[in-house]
Backbone and ligand atoms as CSV (ligand in chain L), in Angstrom:
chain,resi,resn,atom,element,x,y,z
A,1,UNK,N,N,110.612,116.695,102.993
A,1,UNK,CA,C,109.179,116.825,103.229
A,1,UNK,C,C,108.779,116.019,104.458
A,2,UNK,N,N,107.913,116.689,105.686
A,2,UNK,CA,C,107.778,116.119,106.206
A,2,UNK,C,C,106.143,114.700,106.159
A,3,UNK,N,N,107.116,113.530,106.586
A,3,UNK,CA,C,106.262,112.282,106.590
A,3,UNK,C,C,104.991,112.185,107.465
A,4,UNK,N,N,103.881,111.936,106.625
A,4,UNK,CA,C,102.767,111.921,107.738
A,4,UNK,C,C,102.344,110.503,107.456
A,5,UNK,N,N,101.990,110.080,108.627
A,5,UNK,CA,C,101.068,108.180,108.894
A,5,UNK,C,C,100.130,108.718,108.092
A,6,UNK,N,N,99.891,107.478,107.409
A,6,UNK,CA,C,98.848,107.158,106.628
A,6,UNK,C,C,98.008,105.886,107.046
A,7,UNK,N,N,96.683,105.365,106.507
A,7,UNK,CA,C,96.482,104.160,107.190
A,7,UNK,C,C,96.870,103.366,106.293
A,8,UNK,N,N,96.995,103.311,105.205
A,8,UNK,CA,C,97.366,102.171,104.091
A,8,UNK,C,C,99.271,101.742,104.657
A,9,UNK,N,N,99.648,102.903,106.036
A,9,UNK,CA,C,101.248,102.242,106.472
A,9,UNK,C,C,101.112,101.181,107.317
A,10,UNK,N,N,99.585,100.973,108.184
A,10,UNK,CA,C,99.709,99.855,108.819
A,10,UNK,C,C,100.089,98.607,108.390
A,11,UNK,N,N,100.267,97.934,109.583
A,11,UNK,CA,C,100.794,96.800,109.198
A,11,UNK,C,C,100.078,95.802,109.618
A,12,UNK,N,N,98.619,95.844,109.959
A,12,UNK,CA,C,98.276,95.036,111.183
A,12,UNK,C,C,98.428,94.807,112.477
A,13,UNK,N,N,99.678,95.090,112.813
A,13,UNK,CA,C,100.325,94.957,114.330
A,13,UNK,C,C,100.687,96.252,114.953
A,14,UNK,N,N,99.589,96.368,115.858
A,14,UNK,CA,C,99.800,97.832,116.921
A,14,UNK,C,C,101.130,97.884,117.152
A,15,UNK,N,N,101.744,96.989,117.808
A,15,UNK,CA,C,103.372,97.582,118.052
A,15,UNK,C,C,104.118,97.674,116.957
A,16,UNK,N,N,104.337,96.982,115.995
A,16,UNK,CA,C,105.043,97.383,114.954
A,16,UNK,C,C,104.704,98.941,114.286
A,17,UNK,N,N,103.409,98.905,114.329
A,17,UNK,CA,C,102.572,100.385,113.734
A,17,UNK,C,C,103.085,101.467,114.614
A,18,UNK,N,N,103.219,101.370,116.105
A,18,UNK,CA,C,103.947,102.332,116.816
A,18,UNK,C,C,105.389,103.106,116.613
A,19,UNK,N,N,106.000,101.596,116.752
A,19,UNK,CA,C,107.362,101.978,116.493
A,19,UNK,C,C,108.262,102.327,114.845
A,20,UNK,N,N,107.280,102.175,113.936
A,20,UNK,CA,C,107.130,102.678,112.864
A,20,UNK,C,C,106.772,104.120,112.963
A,21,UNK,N,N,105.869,104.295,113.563
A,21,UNK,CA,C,105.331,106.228,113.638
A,21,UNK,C,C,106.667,106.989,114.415
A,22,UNK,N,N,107.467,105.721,115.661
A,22,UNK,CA,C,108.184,106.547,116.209
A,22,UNK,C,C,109.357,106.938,115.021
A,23,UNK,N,N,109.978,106.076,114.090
A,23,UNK,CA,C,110.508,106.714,113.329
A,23,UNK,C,C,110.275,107.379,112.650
A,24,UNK,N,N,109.395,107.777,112.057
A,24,UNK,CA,C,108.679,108.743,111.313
A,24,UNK,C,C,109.169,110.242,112.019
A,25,UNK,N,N,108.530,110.102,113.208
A,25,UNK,CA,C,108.919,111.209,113.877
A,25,UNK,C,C,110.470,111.787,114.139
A,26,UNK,N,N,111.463,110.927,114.490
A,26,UNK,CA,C,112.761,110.868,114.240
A,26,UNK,C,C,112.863,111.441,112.979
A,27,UNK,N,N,112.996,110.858,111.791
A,27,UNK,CA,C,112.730,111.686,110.492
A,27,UNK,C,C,112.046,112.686,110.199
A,28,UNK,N,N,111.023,113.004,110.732
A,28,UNK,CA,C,110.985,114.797,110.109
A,28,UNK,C,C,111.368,115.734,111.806
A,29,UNK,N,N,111.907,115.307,112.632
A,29,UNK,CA,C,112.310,115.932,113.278
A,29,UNK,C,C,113.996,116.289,112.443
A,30,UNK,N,N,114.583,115.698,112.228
A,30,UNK,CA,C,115.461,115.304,111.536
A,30,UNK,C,C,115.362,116.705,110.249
A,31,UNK,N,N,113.949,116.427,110.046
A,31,UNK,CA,C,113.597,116.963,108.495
A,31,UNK,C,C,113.936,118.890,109.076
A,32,UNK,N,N,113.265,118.886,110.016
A,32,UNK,CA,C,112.792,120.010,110.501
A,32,UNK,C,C,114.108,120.837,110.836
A,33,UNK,N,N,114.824,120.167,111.233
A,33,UNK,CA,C,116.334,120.615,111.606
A,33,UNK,C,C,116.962,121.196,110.131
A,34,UNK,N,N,116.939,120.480,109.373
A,34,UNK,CA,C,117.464,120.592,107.808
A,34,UNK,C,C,116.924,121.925,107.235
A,35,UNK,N,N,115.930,122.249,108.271
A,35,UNK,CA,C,114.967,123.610,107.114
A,35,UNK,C,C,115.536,124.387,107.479
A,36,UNK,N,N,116.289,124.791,108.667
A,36,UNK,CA,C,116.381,126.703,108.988
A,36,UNK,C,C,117.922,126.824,107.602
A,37,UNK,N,N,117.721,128.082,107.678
A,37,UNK,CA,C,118.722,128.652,106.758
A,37,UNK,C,C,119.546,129.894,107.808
A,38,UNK,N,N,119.431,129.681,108.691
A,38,UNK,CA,C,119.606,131.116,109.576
A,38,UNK,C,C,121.594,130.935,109.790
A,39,UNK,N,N,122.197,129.904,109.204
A,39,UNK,CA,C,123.505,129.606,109.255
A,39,UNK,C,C,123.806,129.057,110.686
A,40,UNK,N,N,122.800,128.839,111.714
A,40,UNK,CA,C,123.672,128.431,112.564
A,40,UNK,C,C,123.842,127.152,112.680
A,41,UNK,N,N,125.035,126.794,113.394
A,41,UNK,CA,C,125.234,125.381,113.453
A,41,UNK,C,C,124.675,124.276,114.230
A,42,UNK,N,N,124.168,123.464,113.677
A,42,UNK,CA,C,123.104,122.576,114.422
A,42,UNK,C,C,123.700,120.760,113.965
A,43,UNK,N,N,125.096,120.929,114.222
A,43,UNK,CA,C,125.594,119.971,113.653
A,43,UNK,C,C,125.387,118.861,115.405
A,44,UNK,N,N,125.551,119.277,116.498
A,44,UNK,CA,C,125.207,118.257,117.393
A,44,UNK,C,C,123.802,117.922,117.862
A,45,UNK,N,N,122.378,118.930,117.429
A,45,UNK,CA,C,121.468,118.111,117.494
A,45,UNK,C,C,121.149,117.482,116.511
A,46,UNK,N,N,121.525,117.807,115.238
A,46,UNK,CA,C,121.166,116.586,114.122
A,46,UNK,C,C,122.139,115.367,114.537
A,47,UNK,N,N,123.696,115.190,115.156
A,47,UNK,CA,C,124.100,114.262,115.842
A,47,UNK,C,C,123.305,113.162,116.539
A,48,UNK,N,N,122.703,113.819,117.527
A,48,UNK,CA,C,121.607,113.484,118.552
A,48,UNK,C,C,120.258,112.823,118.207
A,49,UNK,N,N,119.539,113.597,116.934
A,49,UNK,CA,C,118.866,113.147,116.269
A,49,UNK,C,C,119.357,111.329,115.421
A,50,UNK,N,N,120.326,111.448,115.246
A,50,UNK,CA,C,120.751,110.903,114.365
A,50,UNK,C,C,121.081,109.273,114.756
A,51,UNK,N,N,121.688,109.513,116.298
A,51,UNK,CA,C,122.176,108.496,117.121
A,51,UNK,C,C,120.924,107.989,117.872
A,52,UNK,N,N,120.138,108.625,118.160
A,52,UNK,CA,C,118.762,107.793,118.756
A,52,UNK,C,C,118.018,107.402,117.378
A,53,UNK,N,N,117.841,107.550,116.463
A,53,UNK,CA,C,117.190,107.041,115.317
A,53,UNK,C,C,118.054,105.599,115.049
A,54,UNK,N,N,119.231,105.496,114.757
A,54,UNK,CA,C,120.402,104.837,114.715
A,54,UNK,C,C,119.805,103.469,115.829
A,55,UNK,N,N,119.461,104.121,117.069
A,55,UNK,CA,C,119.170,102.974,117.959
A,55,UNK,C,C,117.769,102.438,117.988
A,56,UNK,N,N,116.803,103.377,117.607
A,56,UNK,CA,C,115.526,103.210,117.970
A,56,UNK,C,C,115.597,101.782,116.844
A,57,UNK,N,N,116.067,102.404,115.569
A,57,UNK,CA,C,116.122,100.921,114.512
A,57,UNK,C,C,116.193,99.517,114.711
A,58,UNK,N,N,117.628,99.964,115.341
A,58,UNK,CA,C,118.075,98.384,115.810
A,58,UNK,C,C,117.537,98.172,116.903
A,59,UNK,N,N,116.715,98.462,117.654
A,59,UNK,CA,C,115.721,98.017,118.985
A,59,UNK,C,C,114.252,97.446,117.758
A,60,UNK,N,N,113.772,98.402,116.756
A,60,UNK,CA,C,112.618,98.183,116.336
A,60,UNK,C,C,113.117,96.753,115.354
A,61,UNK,N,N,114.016,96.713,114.904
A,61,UNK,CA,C,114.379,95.264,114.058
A,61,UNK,C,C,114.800,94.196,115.232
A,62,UNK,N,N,115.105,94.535,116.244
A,62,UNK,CA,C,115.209,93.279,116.861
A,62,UNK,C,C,114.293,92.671,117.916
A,63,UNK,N,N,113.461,93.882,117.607
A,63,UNK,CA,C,111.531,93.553,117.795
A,63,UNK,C,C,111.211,92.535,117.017
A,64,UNK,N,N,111.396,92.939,115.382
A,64,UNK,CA,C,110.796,92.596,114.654
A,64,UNK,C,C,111.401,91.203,114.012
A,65,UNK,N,N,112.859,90.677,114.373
A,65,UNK,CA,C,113.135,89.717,114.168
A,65,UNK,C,C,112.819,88.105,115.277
A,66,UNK,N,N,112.510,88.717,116.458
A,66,UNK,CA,C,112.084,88.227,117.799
A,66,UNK,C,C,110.448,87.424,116.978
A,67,UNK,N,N,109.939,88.581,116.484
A,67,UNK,CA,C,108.473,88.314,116.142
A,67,UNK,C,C,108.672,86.940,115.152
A,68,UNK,N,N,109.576,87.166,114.206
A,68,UNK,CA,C,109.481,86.481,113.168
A,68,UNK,C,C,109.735,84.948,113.358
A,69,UNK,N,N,110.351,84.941,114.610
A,69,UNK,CA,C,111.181,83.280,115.403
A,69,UNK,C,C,109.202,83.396,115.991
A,70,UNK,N,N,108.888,83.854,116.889
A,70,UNK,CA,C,107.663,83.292,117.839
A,70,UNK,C,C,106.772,83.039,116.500
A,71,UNK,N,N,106.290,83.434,115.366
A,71,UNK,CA,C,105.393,83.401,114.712
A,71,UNK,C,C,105.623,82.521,113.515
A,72,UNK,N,N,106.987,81.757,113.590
A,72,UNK,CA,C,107.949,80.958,112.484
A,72,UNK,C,C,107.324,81.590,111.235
A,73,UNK,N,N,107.867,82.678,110.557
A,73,UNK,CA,C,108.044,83.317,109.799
A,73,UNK,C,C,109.029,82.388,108.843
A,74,UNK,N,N,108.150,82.176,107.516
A,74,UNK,CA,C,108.924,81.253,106.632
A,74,UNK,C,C,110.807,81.969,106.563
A,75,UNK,N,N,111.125,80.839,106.074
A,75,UNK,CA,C,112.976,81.429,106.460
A,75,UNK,C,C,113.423,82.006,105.144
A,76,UNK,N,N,112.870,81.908,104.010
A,76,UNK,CA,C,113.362,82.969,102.922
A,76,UNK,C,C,113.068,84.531,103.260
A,77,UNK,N,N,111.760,84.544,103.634
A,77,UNK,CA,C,111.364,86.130,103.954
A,77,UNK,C,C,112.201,86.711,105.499
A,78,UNK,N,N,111.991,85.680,106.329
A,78,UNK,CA,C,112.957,86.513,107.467
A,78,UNK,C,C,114.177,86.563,106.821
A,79,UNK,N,N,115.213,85.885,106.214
A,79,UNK,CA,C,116.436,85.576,105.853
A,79,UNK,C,C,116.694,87.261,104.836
A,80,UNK,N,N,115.582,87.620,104.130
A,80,UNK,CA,C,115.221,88.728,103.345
A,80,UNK,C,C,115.083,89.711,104.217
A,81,UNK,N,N,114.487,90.005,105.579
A,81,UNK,CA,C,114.510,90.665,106.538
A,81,UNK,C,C,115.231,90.990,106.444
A,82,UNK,N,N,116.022,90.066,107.427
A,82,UNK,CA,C,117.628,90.219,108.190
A,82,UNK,C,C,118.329,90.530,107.272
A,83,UNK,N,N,118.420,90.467,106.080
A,83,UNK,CA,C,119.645,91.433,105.077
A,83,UNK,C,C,118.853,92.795,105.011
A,84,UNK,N,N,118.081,93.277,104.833
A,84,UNK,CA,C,117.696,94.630,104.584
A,84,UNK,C,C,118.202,95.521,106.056
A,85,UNK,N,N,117.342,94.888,106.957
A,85,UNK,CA,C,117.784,95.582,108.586
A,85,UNK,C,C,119.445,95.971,108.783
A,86,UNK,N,N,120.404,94.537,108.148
A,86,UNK,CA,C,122.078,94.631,108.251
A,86,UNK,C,C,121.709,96.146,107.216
A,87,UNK,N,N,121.939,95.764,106.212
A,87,UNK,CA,C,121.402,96.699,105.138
A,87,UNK,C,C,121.866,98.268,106.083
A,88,UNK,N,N,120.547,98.477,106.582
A,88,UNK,CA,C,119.835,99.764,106.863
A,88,UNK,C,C,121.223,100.518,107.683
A,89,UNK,N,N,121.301,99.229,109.131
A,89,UNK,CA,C,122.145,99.750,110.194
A,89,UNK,C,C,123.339,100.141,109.316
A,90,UNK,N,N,123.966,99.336,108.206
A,90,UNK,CA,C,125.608,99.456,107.532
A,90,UNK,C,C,125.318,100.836,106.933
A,91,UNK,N,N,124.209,101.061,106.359
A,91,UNK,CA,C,124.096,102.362,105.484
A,91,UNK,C,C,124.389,103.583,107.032
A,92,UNK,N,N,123.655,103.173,107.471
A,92,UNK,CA,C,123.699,104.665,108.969
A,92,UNK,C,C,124.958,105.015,109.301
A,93,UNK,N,N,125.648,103.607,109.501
A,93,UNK,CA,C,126.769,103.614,110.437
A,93,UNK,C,C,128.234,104.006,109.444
A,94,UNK,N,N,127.338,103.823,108.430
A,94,UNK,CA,C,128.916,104.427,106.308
A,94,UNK,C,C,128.806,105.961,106.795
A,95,UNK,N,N,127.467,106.567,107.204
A,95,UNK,CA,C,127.454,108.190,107.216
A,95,UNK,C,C,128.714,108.772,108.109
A,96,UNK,N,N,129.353,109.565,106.866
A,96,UNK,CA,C,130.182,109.924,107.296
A,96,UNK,C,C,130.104,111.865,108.191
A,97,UNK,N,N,130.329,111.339,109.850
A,97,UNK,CA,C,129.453,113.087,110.215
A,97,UNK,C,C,130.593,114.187,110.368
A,98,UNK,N,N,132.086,113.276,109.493
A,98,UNK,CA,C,132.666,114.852,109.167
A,98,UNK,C,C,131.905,115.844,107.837
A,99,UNK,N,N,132.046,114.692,107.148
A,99,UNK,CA,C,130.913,115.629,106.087
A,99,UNK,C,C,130.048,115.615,106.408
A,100,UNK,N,N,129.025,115.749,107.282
A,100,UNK,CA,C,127.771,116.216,107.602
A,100,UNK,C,C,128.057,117.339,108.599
A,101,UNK,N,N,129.122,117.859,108.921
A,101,UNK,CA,C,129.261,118.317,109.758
A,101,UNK,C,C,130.392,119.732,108.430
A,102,UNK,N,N,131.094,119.252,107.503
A,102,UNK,CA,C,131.358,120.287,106.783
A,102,UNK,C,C,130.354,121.018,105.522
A,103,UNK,N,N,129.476,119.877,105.646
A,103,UNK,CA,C,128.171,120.542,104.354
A,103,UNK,C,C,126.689,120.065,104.764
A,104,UNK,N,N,126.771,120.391,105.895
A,104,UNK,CA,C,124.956,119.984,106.519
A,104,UNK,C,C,124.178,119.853,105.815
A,105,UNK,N,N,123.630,120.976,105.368
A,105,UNK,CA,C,122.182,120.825,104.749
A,105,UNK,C,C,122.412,120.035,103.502
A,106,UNK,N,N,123.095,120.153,102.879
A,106,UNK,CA,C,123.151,119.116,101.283
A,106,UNK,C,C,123.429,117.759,102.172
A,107,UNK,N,N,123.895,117.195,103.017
A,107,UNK,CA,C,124.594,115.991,103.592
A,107,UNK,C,C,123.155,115.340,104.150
A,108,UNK,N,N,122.233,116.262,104.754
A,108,UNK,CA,C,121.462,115.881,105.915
A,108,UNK,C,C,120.168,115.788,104.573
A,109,UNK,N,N,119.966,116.590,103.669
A,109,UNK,CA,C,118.990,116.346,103.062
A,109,UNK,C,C,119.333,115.018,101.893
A,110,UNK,N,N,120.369,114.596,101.678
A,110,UNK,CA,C,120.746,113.141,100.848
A,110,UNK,C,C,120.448,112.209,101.947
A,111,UNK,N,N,120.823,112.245,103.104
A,111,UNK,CA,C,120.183,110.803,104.075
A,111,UNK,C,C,118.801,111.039,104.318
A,112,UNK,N,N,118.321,112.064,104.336
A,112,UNK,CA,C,116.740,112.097,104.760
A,112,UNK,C,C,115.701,111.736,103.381
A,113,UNK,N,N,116.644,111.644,102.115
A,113,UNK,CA,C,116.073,111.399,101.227
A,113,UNK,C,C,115.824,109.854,101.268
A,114,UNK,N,N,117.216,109.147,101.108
A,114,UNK,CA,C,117.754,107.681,101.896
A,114,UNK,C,C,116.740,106.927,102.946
A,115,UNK,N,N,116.399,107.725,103.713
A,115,UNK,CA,C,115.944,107.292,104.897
A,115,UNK,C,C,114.439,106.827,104.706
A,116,UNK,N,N,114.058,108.042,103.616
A,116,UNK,CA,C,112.246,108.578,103.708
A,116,UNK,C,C,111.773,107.599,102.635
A,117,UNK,N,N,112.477,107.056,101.974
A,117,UNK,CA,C,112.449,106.037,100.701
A,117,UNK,C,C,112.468,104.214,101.281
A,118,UNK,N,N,113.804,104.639,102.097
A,118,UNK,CA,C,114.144,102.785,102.970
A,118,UNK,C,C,112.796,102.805,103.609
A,119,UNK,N,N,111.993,103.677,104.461
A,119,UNK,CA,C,110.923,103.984,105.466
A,119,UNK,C,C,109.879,103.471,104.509
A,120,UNK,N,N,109.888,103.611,103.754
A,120,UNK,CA,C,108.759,103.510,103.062
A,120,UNK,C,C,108.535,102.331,102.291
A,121,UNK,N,N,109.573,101.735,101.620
A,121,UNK,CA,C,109.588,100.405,101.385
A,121,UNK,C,C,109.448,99.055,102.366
A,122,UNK,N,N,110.238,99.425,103.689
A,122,UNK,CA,C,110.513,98.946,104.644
A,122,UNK,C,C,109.098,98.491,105.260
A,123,UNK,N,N,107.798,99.687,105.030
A,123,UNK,CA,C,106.681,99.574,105.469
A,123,UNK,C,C,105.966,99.292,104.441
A,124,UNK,N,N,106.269,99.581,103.789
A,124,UNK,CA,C,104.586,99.338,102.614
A,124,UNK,C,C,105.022,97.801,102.046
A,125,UNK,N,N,106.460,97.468,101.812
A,125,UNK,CA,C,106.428,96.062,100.751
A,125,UNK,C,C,106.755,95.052,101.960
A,126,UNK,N,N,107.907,95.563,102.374
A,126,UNK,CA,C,108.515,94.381,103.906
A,126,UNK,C,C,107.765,93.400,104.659
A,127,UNK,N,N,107.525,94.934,106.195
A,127,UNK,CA,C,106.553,94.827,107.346
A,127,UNK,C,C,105.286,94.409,106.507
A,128,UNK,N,N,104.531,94.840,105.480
A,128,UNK,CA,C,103.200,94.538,105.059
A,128,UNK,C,C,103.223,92.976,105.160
A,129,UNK,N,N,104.296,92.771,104.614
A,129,UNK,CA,C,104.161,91.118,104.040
A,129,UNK,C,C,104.012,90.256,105.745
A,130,UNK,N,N,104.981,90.483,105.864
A,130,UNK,CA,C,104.587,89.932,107.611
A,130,UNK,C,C,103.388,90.073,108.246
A,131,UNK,N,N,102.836,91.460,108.038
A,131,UNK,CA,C,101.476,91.448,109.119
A,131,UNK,C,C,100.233,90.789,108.084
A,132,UNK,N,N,100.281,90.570,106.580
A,132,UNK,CA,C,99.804,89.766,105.953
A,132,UNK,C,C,99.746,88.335,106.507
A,133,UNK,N,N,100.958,87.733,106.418
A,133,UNK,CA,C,101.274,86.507,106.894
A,133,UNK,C,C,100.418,86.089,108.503
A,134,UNK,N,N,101.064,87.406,109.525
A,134,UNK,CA,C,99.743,87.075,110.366
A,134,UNK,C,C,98.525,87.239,110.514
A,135,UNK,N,N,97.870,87.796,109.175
A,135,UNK,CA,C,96.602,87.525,109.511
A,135,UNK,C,C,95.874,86.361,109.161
A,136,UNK,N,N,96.959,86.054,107.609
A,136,UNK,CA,C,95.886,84.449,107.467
A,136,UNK,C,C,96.920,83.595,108.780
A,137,UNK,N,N,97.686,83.485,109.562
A,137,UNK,CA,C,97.914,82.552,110.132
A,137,UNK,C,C,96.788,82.626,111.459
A,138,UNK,N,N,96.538,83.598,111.989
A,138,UNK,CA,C,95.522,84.002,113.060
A,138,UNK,C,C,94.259,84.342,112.887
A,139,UNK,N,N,94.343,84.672,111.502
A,139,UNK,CA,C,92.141,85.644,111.190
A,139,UNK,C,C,92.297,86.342,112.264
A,140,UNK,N,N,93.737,87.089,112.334
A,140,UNK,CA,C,92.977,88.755,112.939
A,140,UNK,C,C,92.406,89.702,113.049
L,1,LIG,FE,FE,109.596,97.608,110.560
């Protein structure tokens, strides 16, 4: 299903809120690929898809761990971060794209399930808590 922004996904922080939508978009582009039934093979742009999402992550977590040092982000919750983010990247990088590449659509719709669930926790319980944290530290 494709993911639409909501405002209850903000986080407080315009850039984090950005680069959050940009994955979003990665994912139902992702999603969108998964829908045709027409048999043809679309095993190197879901590749493509797959490998810039892969990076956009680890650029958007090492945004978001940068933030957490300038804003001294208590060290249990970053420490909680930084295992989910390892987390995320180890889960991407386990996908195995011979089998995604011998059973696509069942393969591509179990990570987009994966993905649309981590996305969502990642934003609503995670990131929330942080842009919480900066608002009573700033009254933004
Ligand atoms: Fe995030």
């Amino acid at each position: 299903m494709i993911i639409k922004w909501r405002p209850e996904y903000s986080c407080y922080d315009k850039t984090i809120d950005e680069q959050h939508k940009q994955l979003i978009d990665m994912i139902n582009e992702m999603y969108t690929l998964s829908l045709y039934d027409d048999h043809i093979d679309r095993y190197d742009s879901i590749v493509e898809v797959f490998s810039r999402l892969k990076d956009y992550a680890v650029y958007h977590f090492s945004h978001e761990e940068k933030m957490f040092t300038e804003h001294d982000y208590d060290s249990f919750n970053t420490k909680l971060q930084i295992l989910e983010h390892k987390g995320f990247v180890n889960k991407i990088a386990s996908i195995d794209l011979y089998e995604v590449d011998e059973n696509q659509n069942e393969t591509i719709s179990n990570v987009l399930d994966f993905l649309s669930k981590w996305l969502e926790h990642h934003i609503l319980e995670v990131d929330k808590k942080f842009g919480e944290f900066l608002i009573a530290k700033y009254e933004k």
